[in-house]
N, C-alpha and C positions, 0 to 999 in steps of 0.2 A: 358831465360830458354833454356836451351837443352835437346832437345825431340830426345830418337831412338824409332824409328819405327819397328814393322815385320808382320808378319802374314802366315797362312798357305795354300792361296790360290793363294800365289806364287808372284815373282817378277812384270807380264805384269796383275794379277788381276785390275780388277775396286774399289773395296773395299780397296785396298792402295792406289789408288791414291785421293777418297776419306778422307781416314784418314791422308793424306799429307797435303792438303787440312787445316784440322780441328786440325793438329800440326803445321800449319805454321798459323795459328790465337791464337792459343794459347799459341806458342811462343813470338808472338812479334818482333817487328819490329827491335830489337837485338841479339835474339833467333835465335836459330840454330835447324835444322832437319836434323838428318841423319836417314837413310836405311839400313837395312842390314836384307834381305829376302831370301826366297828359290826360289834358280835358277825354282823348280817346283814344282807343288802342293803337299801339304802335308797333307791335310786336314784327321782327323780324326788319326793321330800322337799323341795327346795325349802330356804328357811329355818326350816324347823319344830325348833320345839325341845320338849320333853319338860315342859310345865310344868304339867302337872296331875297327874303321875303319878313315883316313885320312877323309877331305873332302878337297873340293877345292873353290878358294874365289875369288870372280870376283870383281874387280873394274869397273861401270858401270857411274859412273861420279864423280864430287870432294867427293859429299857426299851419294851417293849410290851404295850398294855392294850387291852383289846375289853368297850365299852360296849353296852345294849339301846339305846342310843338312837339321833339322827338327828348329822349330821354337824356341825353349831350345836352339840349336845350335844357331843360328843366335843369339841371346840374348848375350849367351857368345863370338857368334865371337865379337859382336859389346862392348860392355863392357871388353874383356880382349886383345883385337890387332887394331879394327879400332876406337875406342875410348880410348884406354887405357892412353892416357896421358890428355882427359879430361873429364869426366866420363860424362853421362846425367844427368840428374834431375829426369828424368821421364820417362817410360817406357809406350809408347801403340802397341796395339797385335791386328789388324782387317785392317781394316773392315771386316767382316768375311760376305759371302753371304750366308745367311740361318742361323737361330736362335743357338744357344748353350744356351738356359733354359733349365731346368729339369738335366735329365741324359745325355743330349749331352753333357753336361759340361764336362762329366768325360771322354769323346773323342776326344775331343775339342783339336787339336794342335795352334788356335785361344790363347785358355786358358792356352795349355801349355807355352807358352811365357810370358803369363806376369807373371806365377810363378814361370820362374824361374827368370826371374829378382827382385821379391818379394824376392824367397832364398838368393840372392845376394845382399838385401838389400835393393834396390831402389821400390819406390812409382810406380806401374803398375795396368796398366785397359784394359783389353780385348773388345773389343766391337764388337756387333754384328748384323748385319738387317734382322728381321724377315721377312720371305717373304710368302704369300699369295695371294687368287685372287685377294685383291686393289693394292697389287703395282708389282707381281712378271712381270706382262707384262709392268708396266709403261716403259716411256720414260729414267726417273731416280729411278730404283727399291730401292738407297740409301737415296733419299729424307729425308724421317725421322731423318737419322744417320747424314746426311751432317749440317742441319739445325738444329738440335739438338744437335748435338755432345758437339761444343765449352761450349756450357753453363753447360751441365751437369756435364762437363769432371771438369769442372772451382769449380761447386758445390761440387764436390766426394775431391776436392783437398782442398779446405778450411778448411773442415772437416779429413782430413786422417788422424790420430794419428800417431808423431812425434816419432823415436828413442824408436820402438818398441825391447825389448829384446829378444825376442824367434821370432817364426815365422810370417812374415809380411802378414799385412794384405793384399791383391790386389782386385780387385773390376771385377767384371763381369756386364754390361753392354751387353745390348739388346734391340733393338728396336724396335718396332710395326709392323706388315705387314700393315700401311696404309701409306697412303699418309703424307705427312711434317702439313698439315693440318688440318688434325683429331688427330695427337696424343691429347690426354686427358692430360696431364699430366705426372708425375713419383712417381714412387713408389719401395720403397726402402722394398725388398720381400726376400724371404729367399728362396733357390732350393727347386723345386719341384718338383715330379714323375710322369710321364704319366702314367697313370695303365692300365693293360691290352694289352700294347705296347711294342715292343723292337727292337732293330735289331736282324737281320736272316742273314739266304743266301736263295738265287736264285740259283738252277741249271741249267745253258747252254750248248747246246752242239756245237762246233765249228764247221766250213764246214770240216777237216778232220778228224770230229766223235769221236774230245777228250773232256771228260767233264771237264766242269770249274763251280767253284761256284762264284757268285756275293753277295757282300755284300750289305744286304735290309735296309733302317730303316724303323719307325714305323712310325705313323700315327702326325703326325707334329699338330694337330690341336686337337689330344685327349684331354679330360680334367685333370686338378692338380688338387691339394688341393687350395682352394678358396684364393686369399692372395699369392701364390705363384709365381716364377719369370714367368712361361709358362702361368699360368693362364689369369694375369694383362699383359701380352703382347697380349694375343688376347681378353681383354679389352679395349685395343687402351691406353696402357700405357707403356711409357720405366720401365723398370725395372732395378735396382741397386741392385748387390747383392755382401757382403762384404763375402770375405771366405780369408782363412787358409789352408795351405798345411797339419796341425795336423788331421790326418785319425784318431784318438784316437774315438772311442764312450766314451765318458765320463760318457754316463750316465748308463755302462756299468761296469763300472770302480769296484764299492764296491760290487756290486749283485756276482759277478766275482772272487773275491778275497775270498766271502766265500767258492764258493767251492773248494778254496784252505786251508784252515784255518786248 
């Protein structure tokens, strides 16, 4: 199998050399792993790609390459110039350090990478490690994702549905803030909402008295709807959650149409 790899906590992150890690077990021992990340963090990108501006492409050994761009970028650098004459198989997008449940989802440059390799056609899974007080200080705050990762990853792919026509399915993955030994299980949940929570800004003001605003989020540990991807992670369960880049509300679709009629 040939695995690329990216993610949006940058080239020298922890959490890719993690998920290097748990592509070169998944590859096999014939399998190939390549790289192709941002030269710098990008975290909170979303699906932003680079289309009004050059970027530049570093070759950083045979099989790893560090772009200026966002994790969509790196997806297509890696799929249409440093793989283009041998495509991957499979596409993973993390380790991301700190959860993308609920609504992080939809900020997630974690998440944007693996759909746009989804648009592009190919089988992608985002993964992420929740962090709280059991593991944000451990020694290994990835444990969970490290030792969990290969099996699940192995699970989501057995199951993926083949030669999808319209939009491909990609998988969002997340791990527990505990330790490799208390996960509970997996559970395969659908996004859910923190209520009551969101991101903000912070006002600062600089030592020469110019103000700047910082972007806040919200309370990482608030609760979802029971069942939900954010909920069942501070359950002590990974959560699997299959999405779709189709933004359509479908169940909006005929209620809608009358009041065109």
């Amino acid at each position: 199998m040939r695995i690329l790899i990216t993610n949006d906590d940058g080239i020298n992150a922890p959490g890719l050399a993690v998920l290097r890690e748990i592509a070169t077990d998944l590859a096999g021992p014939e399998g190939e792993v390549w790289t192709v990340a941002p030269a710098f963090e990008q975290s909170g990108v979303a699906h932003c790609i680079s289309y009004t501006h050059p970027m530049m492409v570093s070759r950083m050994d045979a099989r790893t390459y560090a772009t200026e761009g966002s994790p969509a970028d790196c997806v297509l650098v890696g799929l249409h110039d440093v793989m283009k004459d041998a495509p991957p198989d499979l596409v993973l997008s993390g380790v991301n350090r700190g959860n993308n449940s609920a609504e992080n989802a939809l900020y997630s440059g974690t998440l944007g990478g693996a759909l746009e390799a989804a648009l592009q056609g190919l089988p992608a899974v985002a993964l992420s490690q929740y962090l709280g007080p059991d593991n944000v200080r451990a020694d290994d705050p990835f444990e969970a994702a490290r030792l969990h990762g290969v099996d699940t990853l192995r699970r989501i792919l057995a199951h993926d549905p083949p030669g999808e026509s319209e939009y491909r399915t990609f998988y969002n993955v997340n791990f527990p803030p505990v330790p490799a030994a208390a996960v509970r299980g997996t559970r395969v949940a659908p996004q859910g909402l923190r209520q009551g929570t969101s991101f903000s800004v912070e006002p600062a003001t600089s030592p020469s008295g110019r103000r700047f605003l910082w972007i806040r989020g919200g309370d990482q540990r608030a609760a979802t709807r029971a069942g939900t991807d954010a909920q069942v992670n501070l359950d002590g369960y990974i959560s699997v959650t299959p999405m779709r880049a189709d933004l359509t509300a479908h169940d909006m679709l005929d209620s809608l149409k009358d009041a065109f009629a």
